[in-house]
C-alpha positions as CSV (number, residue, x, y, z in Angstrom):
1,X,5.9,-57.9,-14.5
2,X,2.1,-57.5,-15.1
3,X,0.7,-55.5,-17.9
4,X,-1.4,-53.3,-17.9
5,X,-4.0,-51.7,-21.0
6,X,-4.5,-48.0,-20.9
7,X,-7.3,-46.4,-22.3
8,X,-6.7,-45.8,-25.3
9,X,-5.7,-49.7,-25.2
10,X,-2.3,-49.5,-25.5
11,X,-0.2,-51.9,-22.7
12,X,2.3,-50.8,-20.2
13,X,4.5,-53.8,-19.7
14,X,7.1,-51.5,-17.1
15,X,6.1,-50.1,-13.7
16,X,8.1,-47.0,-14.7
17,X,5.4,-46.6,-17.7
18,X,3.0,-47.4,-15.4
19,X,4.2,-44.6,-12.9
20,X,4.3,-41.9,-15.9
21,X,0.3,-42.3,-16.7
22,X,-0.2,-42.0,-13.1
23,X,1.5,-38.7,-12.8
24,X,-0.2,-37.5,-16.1
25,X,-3.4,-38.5,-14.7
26,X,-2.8,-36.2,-11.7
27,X,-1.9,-33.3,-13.4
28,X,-4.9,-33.6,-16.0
29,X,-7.1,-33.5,-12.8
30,X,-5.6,-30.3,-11.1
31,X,-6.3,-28.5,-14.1
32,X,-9.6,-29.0,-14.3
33,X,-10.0,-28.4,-10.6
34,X,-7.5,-25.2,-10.4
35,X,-8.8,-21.7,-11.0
36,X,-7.2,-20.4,-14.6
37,X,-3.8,-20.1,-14.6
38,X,-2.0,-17.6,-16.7
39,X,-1.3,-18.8,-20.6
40,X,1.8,-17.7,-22.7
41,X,0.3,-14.6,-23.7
42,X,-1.6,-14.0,-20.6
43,X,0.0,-10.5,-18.4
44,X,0.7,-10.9,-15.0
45,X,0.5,-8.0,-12.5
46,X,1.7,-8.4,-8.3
47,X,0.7,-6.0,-6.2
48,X,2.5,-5.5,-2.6
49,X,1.8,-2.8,-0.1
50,X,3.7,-0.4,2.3
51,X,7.3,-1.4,2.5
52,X,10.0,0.3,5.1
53,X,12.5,-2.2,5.4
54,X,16.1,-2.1,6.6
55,X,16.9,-6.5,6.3
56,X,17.7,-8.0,3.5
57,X,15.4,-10.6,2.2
58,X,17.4,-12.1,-0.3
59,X,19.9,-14.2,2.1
60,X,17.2,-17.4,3.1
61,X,17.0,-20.5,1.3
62,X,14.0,-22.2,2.5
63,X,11.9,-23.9,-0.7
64,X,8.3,-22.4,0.3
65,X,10.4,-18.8,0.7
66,X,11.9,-18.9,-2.6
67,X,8.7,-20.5,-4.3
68,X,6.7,-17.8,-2.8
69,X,9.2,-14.5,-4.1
70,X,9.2,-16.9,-7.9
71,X,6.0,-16.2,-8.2
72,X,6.8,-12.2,-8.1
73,X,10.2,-12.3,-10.5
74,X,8.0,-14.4,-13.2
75,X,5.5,-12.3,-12.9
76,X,5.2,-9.2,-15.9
77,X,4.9,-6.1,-13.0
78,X,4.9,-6.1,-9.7
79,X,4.2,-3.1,-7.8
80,X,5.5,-1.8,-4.3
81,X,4.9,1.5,-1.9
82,X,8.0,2.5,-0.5
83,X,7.2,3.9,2.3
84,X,10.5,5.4,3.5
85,X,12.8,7.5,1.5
86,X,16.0,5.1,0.2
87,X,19.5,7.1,0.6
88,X,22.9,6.6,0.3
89,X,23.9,8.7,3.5
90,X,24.4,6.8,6.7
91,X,22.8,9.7,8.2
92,X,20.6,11.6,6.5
93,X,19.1,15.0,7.2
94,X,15.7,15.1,9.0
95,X,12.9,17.5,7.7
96,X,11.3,19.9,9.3
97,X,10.6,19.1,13.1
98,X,6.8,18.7,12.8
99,X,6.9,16.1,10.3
100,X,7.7,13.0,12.6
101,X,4.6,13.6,14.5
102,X,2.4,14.7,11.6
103,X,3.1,12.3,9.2
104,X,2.8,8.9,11.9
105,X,5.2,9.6,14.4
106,X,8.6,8.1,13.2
107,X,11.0,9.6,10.6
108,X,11.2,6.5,7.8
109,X,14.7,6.0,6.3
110,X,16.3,3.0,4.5
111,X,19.8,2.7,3.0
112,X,19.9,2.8,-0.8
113,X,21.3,-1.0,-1.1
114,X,17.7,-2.0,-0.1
115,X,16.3,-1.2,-3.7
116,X,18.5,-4.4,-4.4
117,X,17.1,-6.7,-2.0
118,X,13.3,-5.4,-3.7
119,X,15.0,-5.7,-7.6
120,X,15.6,-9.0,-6.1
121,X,12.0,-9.9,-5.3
122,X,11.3,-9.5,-8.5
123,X,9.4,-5.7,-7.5
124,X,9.4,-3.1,-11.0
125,X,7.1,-0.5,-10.2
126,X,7.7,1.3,-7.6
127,X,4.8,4.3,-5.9
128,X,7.0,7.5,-4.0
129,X,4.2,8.8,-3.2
130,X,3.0,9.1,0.7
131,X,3.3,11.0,3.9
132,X,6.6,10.1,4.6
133,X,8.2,11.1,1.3
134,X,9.6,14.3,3.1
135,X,10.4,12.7,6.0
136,X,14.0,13.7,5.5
137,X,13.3,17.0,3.3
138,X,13.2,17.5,-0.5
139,X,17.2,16.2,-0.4
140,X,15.9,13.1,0.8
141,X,13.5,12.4,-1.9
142,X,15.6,13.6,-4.2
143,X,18.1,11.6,-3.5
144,X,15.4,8.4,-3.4
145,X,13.9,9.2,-7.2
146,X,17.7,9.0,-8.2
147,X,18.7,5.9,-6.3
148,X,15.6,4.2,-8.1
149,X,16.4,6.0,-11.7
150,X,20.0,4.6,-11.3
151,X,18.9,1.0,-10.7
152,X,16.9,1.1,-13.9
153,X,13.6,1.0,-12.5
154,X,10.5,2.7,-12.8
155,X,8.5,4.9,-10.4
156,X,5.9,7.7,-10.2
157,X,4.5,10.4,-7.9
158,X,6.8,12.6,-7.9
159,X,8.4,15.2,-10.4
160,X,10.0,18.7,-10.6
161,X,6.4,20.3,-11.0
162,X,3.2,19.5,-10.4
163,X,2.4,18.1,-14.6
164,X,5.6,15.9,-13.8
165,X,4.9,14.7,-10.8
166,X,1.0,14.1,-12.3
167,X,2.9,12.2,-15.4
168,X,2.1,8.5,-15.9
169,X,5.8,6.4,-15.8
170,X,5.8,3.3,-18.2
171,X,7.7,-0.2,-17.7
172,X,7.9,-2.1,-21.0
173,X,7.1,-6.1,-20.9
174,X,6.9,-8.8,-23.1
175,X,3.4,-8.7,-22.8
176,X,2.6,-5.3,-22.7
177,X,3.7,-1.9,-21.5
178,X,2.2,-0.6,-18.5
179,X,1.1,2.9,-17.2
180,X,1.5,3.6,-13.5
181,X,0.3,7.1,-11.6
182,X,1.0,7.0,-7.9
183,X,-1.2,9.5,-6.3
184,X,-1.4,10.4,-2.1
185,X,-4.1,12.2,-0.4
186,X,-2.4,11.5,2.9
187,X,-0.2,14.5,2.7
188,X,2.0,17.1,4.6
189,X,1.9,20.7,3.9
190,X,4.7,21.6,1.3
191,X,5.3,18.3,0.1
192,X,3.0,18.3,-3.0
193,X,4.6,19.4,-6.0
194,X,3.7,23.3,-7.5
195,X,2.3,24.2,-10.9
196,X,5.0,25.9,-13.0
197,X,4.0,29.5,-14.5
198,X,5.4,31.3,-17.5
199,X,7.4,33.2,-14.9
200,X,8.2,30.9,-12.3
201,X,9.5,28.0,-12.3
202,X,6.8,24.7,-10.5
203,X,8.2,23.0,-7.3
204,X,9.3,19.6,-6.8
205,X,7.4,17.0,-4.7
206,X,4.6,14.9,-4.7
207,X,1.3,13.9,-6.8
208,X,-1.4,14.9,-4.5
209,X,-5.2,14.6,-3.9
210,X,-6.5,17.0,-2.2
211,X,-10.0,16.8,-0.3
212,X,-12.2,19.0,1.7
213,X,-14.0,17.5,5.1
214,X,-17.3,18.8,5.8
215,X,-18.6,18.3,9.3
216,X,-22.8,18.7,10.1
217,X,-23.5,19.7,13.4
218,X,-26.8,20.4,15.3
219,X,-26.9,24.1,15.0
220,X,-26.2,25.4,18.7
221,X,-23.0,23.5,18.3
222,X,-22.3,25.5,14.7
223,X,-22.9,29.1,17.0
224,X,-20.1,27.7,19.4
225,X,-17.7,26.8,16.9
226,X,-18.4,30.3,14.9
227,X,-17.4,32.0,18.0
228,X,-14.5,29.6,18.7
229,X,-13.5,30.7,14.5
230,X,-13.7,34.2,16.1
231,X,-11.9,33.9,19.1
232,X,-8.8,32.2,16.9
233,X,-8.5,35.8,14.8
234,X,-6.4,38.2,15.5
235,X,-8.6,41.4,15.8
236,X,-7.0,43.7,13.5
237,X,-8.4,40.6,10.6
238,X,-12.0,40.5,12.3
239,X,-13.8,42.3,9.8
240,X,-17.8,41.5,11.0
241,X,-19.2,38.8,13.1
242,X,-19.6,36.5,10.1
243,X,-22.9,35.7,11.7
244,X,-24.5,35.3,8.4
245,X,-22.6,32.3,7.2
246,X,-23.8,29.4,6.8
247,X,-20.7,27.3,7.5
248,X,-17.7,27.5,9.6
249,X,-14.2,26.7,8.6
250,X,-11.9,25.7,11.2
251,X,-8.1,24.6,10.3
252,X,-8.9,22.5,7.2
253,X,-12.3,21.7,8.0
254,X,-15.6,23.0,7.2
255,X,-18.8,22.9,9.4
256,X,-22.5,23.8,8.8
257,X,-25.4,23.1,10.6
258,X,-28.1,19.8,9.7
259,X,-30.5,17.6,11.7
260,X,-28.0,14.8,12.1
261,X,-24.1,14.7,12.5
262,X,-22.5,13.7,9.9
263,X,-18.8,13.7,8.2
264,X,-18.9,14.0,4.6
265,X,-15.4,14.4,2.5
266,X,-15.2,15.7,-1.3
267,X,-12.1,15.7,-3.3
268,X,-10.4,19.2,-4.8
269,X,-12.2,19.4,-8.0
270,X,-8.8,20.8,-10.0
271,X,-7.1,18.0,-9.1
272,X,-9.5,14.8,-9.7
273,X,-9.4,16.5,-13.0
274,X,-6.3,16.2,-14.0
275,X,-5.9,13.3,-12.4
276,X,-8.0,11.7,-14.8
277,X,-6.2,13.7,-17.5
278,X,-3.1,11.4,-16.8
279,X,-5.7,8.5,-16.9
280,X,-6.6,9.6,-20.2
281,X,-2.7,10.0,-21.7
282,X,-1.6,6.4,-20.1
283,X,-4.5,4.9,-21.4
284,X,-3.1,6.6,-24.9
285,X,0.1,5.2,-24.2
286,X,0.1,1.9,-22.5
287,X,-1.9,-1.7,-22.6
288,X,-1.9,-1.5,-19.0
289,X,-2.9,1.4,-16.6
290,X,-2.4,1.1,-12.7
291,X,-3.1,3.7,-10.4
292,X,-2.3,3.8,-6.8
293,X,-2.7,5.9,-4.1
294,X,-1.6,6.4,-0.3
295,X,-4.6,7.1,1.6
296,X,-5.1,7.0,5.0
297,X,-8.1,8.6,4.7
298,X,-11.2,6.2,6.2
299,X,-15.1,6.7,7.2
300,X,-15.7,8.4,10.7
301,X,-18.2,4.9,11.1
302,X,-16.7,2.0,10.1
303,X,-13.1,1.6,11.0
304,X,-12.1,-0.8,7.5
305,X,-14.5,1.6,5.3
306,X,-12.5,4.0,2.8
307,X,-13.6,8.0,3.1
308,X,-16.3,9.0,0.3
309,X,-14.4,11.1,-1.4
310,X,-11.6,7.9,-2.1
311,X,-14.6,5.5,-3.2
312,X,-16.0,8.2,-5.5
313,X,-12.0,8.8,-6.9
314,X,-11.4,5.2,-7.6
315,X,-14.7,4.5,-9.6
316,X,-13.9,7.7,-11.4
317,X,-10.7,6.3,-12.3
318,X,-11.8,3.0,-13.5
319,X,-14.5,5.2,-15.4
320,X,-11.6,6.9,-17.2
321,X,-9.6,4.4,-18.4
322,X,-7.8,2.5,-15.6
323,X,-7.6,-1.4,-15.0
324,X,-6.6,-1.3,-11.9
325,X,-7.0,0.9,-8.8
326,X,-4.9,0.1,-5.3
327,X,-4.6,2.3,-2.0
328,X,-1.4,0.9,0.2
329,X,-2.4,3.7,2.9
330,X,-4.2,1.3,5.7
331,X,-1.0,-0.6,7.0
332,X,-3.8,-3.6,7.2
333,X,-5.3,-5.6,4.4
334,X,-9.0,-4.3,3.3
335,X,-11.9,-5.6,0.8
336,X,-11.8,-5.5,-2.3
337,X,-14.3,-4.0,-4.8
338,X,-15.2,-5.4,-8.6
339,X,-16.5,-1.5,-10.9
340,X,-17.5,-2.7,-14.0
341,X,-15.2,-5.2,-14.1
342,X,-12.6,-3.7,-13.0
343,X,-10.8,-4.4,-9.3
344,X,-10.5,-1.7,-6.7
345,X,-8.2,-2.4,-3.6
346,X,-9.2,-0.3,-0.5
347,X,-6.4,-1.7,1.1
348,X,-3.5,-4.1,0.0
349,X,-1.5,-3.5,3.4
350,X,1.9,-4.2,4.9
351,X,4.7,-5.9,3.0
352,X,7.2,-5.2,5.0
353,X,7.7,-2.8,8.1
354,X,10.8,-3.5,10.1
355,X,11.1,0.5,11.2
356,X,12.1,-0.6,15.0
357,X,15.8,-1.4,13.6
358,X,16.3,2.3,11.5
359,X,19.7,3.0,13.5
360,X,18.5,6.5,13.9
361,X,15.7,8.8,14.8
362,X,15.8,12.9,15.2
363,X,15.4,14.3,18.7
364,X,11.9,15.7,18.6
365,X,11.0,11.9,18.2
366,X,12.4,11.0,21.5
367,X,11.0,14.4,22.7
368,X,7.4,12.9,21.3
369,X,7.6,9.8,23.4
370,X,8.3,11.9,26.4
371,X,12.1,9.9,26.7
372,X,15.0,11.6,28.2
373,X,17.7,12.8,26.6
374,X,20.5,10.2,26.8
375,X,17.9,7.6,25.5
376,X,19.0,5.3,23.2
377,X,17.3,4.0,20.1
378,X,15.5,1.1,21.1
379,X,14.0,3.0,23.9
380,X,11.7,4.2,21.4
381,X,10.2,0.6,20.7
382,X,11.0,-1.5,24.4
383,X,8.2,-1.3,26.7
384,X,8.1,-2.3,30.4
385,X,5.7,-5.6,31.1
386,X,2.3,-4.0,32.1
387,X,2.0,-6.7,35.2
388,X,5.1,-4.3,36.9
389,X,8.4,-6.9,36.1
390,X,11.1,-6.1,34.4
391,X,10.4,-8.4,31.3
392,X,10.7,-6.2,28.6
393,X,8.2,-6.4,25.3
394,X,8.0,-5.1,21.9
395,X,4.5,-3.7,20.6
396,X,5.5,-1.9,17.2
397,X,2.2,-2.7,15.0
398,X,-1.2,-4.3,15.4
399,X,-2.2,-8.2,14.6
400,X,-3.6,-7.0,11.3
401,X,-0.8,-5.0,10.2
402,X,1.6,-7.9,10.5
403,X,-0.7,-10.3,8.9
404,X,-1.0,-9.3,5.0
405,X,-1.4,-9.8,1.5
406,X,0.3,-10.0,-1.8
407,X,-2.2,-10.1,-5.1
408,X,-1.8,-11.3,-8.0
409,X,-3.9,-10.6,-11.2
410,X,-3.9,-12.6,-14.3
411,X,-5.5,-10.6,-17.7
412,X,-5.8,-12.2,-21.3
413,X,-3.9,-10.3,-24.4
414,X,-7.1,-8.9,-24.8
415,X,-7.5,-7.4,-21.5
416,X,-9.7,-9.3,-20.3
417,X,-9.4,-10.5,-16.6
418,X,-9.2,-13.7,-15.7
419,X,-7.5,-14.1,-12.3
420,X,-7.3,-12.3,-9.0
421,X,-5.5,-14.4,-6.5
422,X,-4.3,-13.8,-2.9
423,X,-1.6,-15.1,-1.2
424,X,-1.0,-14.4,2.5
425,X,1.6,-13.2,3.6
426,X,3.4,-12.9,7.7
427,X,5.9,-9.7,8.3
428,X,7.0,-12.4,11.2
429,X,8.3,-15.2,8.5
430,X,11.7,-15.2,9.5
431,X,10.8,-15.3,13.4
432,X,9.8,-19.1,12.5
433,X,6.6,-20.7,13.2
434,X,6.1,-19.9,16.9
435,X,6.4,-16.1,16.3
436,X,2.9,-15.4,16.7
437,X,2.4,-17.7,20.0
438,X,3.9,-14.6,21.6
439,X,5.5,-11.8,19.4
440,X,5.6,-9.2,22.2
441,X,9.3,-10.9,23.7
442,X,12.4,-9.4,23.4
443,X,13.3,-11.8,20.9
444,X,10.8,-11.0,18.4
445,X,12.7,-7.4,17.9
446,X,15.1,-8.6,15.6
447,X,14.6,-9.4,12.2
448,X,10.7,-8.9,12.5
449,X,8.8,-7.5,9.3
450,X,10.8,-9.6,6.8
451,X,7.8,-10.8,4.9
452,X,7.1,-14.2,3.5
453,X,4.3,-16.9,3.3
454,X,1.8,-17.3,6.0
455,X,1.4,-20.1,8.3
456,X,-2.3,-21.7,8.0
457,X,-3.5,-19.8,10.8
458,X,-1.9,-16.4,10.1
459,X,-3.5,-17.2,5.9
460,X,-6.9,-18.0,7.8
461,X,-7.5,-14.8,9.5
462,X,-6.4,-12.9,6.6
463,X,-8.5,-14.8,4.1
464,X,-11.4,-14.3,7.3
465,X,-10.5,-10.4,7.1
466,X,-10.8,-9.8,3.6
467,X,-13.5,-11.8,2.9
468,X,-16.3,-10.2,5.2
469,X,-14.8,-6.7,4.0
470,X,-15.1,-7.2,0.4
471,X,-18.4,-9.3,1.1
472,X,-19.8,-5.9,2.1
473,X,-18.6,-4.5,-1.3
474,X,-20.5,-7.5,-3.4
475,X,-17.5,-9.1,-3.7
476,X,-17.1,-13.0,-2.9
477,X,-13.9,-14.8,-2.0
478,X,-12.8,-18.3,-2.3
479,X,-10.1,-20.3,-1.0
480,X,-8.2,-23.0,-3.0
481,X,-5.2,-25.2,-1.9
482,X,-3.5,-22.3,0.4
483,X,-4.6,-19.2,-1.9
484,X,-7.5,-17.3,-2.0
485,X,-9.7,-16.2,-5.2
486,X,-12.3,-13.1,-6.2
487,X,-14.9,-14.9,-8.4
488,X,-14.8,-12.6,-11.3
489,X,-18.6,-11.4,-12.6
């Protein structure tokens, strides 16, 4: 056997010695390569998107799978939206009629077990926020608040009265406790939560976030719509010509007259303030404070650009207190802004979306997709090929909202942040590696939207997407060994 003399001049007389120092050498490299990883005391936060699953996720054993989901149930909190209310009745009640069409066009429903399969992906913190929250009525929510109480877990956005639903929820760790406020601005009339009175009791629902649009038109077009304003009352309520106005409200929105078109949006003033109230109380009570919202909410001009009104919220948030602001409203991953330090997610996403196998739909959703009546469920998601066979395909969601993201952020005991990474993530995973060769057959409708790491080419055009989106925020991105980075100011 040869010897060999380290270099600190000790000799290795065994090839099994030898191997040892070669291994220690390679791991004494990757750390000064690697970005920081996360120290004993260090807090680690996973933020997921929109989730409407009806699979479990728990059942596969492949090692990149189950390394992927470790890295959420090690990690301190990690947050999910779920996006369809969780019950234990095979068939629930629908809501009112209107809501399937107003709130995205499909009632969203998942069995209660499902919470499992997320406590099992390691998932903590939970948003019940969003426009499908009454998809299936106040019962329905109801009975999703008390599925997730039951299991022990902790979520936020919704309460008995408006200060409840407002309320910051806390999840204790063992390096910190943690503040969340789950907010929507994407909302259905009746579903926010009321204010309670000495004399009345509030009503249960949602935290919401109210905002005003305000449309500029050239003025001959402002004299059409004020007569159009008119026209719409009924003339026992027309009480002048309102001629003198300077603005004219139609439905929800608002218009006045300027030298360019324009759309400008502005949040209810009552409610960004006590808003940032809660802010204030979490930050009171809590080492960490996350707020999220559901926000569907974009700019008229730039289709991956947040409204004003949600940019202005966000930095006010961070402003009062907050470490961390995330919207899970765009089903597609967006950029990513650093305020003051601070990270701002426009848009974390999909996590998983698999509504094409909910085993039931009302009637006024076939009736919205212009079916017949003795269609049957998967008539709602089967197509006919658009070259005039009879090959069937399956079109349920756009490239980008299939292809997403998982975050996770790394802060110091002191708060200080020192990590944001992102890992890519395909809602195609178990479909295998051909999936997204062609997704639209037949055989892509089952067990699509089970999420789980991304293939290289999936990762790259994720990586490509949020990288030229935050890139117009200031923000850079890098990409390291398979995940991607924000370089921290």
């Amino acid at each position: 056997m040869t010897n060999f003399i380290n270099r600190k001049g000790v000799e290795i007389n065994t090839l099994k010695d030898a191997k040892k120092l070669l291994v220690t050498l390679i791991f004494s490299l990757c750390a000064t390569l690697l970005p920081a990883q996360s120290g004993s005391g260090d807090f680690r936060l996973v933020l997921a998107g929109d989730c409407n699953l009806h699979q479990k996720i728990s059942i596969y054993d492949d090692p990149d799978y189950l390394a992927f989901y470790k890295r959420i149930q090690t990690a301190d909190a990690a947050f999910l939206n779920i996006e369809s209310q969780v019950q234990p009745e095979l068939y629930p009640a629908p809501g009112p009629g209107s809501h399937a069409f107003r709130s995205g066009g499909i009632y969203l429903y998942s069995p209660d077990w499902i919470l499992d399969e997320f406590k099992w992906a390691g998932f903590n913190l939970f948003s019940v926020a969003n426009n499908h929250s009454f998809d299936y009525g106040e019962a329905g929510l109801r009975a999703s608040v008390k599925a997730i109480h039951d299991r022990r877990l902790v979520y936020a956005g919704a309460g008995e009265n408006l200060a409840l639903a407002r309320a910051p929820r806390f999840l204790d760790t063992q390096h910190g406790r943690v503040a969340l406020i789950a907010i929507s601005s994407t909302l259905l009339p009746g579903s926010w939560a009321g204010r309670q009175r000495a004399d009345l009791p509030g009503r249960f629902g949602i935290n919401p976030l109210r905002y005003q649009t305000t449309y500029t038109v050239k003025p001959e077009t402002l004299n059409v719509l004020r007569e159009v304003s008119l026209l719409g009352r009924p003339a026992a309520f027309r009480t002048g010509t309102g001629n003198d106005s300077p603005t004219v409200r139609l439905g929800e929105a608002v218009y006045q007259a300027g030298d360019e078109p324009s759309v400008h949006t502005q949040a209810n003033r009552q409610d960004v303030e006590e808003l940032l109230a809660s802010i204030r109380d979490a930050r009171q009570q809590a080492d960490w404070v996350i707020v999220t919202i559901h926000a569907h909410e974009g700019s008229p001009y730039t289709k991956s650009k947040s409204a004003d009104f949600l940019e202005d919220f966000a930095h006010k948030a961070i402003d009062e207190g907050a470490d961390v602001f995330a919207n899970h409203g765009p089903m597609d991953p967006r950029g990513v802004e650093l305020y003051k330090g601070k990270p701002i997610f426009y848009g974390v996403g999909n996590f998983a979306f698999d509504g094409h196998v909910q085993p039931v739909q009302p009637e006024e959703r076939y009736e919205q997709a212009g079916l017949p009546k003795n269609s049957i469920n998967s008539d709602l998601w089967i197509y006919s090929e658009p070259d005039g066979t009879d090959n069937p395909i399956y079109r349920p969601w756009r490239q980008e909202t299939r292809e997403s993201v998982v975050y996770e952020l790394i802060f110091s005991p002191d708060g200080k942040l020192k990590q944001i990474a992102l890992d890519p993530i395909s809602l195609l995973w178990a479909k295998g590696p051909d999936a997204e060769k062609k997704p639209e057959t037949r055989a892509f409708h089952t067990r699509a939207g089970i999420p789980g790491p991304a293939s290289p080419e999936v990762a790259k055009r994720v990586f490509e997407r949020i990288t030229k989106q935050s890139a117009t925020l200031g923000t850079k991105v890098t990409v390291s060994n398979g995940r991607g980075f924000i370089t921290l100011e």
